[in-house]
Steps between C-alpha positions, in 0.01 A plus 500: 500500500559161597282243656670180691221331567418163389317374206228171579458275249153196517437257317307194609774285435882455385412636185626899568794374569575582153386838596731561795766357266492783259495696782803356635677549161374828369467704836731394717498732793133484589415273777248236434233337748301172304194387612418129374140420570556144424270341726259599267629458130333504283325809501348437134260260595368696796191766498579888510419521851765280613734653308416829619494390860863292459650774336383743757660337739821490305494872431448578841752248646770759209367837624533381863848505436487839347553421126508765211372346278310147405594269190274261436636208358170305409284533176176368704543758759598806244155401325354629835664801529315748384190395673660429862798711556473829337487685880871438625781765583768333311450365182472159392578364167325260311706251254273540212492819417873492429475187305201639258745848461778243381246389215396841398864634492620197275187557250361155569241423242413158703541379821452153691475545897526181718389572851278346770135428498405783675713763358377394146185495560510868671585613133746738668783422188312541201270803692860698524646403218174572283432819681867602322430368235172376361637278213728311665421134495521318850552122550409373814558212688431382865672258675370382882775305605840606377553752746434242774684265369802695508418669843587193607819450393420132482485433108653272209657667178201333324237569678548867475601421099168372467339794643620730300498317182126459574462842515733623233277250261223701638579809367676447208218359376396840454772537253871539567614749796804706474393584865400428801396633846669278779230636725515341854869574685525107513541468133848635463649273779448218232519759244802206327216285423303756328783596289593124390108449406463869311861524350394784272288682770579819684380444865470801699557507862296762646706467800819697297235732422316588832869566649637708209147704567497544831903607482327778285216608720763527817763739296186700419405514850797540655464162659818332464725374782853537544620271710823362439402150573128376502291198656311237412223356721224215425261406685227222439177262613690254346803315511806644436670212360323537166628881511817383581530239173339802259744757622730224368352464176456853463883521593437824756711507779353409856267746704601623810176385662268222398238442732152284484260651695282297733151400390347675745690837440521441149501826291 
């Protein structure tokens, strides 16, 4: 069976570009429609209703336009999940659930997870990882402006180098971290810096991970497309000229539609 339809990806920012990226890369012929909510980032600073009530509006905006299935390419909203969107048709896919399976697989003993305010204090991270395995040791460590900072796509080298050395200090001073949890879809953008700061750190990208498990769950569900040639489509409360200088960065290949949505449409 095959199934042509478009997968919708949200985030409330840039930051899932590095979602649709591995998409891009890793499953080629499926057709991909980006929602950007960035009128709003950051969502890790903002209560659980509005979260629920943006991302609503997201998710709807995706199945208006007849999606199969949902990834969502934000930690804060994933954290949600299970309370807020359990009664859909289609399923959506949280990023941390693939990112916590990446630590049990590997055996990790100890892990550090940087992610934002809110989705560190939800506990969501060390609840999943504990449930699969009670003796692991989880690190973690909030940060309430580095996604915003690079939402904006207005930032020095240094400014985000003292970010993250800030909170790399953090949690080493737990003891030394073999790794760690890049837990907001921002992170990897700048994922460079991390690397130069934590030479001899393993940083793991959940947004590699979320792709590589949802390319599972469609060949199990007979819910792959095969189209010879796919599209990619972004839309945004934003502007697009920070999308436009990521997809740069992030070296993927222009969309075939980039739109901002007007305020009073929005999402």
């Amino acid at each position: 069976m095959v199934d042509n339809r478009g997968i919708g990806v949200i985030d409330s920012g840039v930051g899932g570009l590095t979602v649709a990226k591995e998409f891009r890369e890793w499953l080629p012929n499926e057709n991909i429609i980006y929602c950007g909510d960035n009128a709003n980032v950051p969502y890790g600073n903002r209560t659980k209703e509005d979260i629920y009530s943006l991302t609503k509006d997201m998710v709807d905006f995706l199945l208006d336009r007849d999606v199969k299935l949902v990834a969502v390419a934000c930690n804060t909203i994933s954290s949600i999940l299970d309370e807020y969107f359990q009664d859909y048709d289609i399923p959506i896919v949280s990023i941390i659930e693939p990112a916590t399976e990446y630590a049990i697989r590997n055996n990790l003993r100890k892990v550090g997870v940087i992610a934002t305010k809110f989705t560190i204090e939800s506990g969501v991270y060390e609840r999943l990882l504990r449930e699969k395995d009670r003796d692991i040791e989880v690190i973690s460590e909030s940060s309430p402006t580095l996604a915003g900072i690079i939402d904006s796509g207005d930032y020095t080298d240094k400014e985000i180098e003292d970010i993250i050395r800030l909170h790399m200090e953090n949690m080493m001073s737990n003891g030394v971290l073999d790794n760690i949890i890049l837990g907001c879809t921002h992170y990897p953008i700048v994922i460079d810096k991390f690397k130069e700061i934590g030479k001899d750190t393993n940083f793991i990208n959940p947004a590699y991970e979320q792709v590589m498990y949802i390319k599972k769950l469609m060949e199990e569900k007979d819910m792959e497309s095969n189209l010879e040639s796919s599209s990619f489509e972004i839309y945004t409360t934003g502007n697009v000229d920070v999308y436009e200088k990521m997809l740069k960065i992030l070296s993927i290949d222009a969309p075939d539609r980039i739109e901002m949505l007007q305020p009073a449409k929005g999402f």
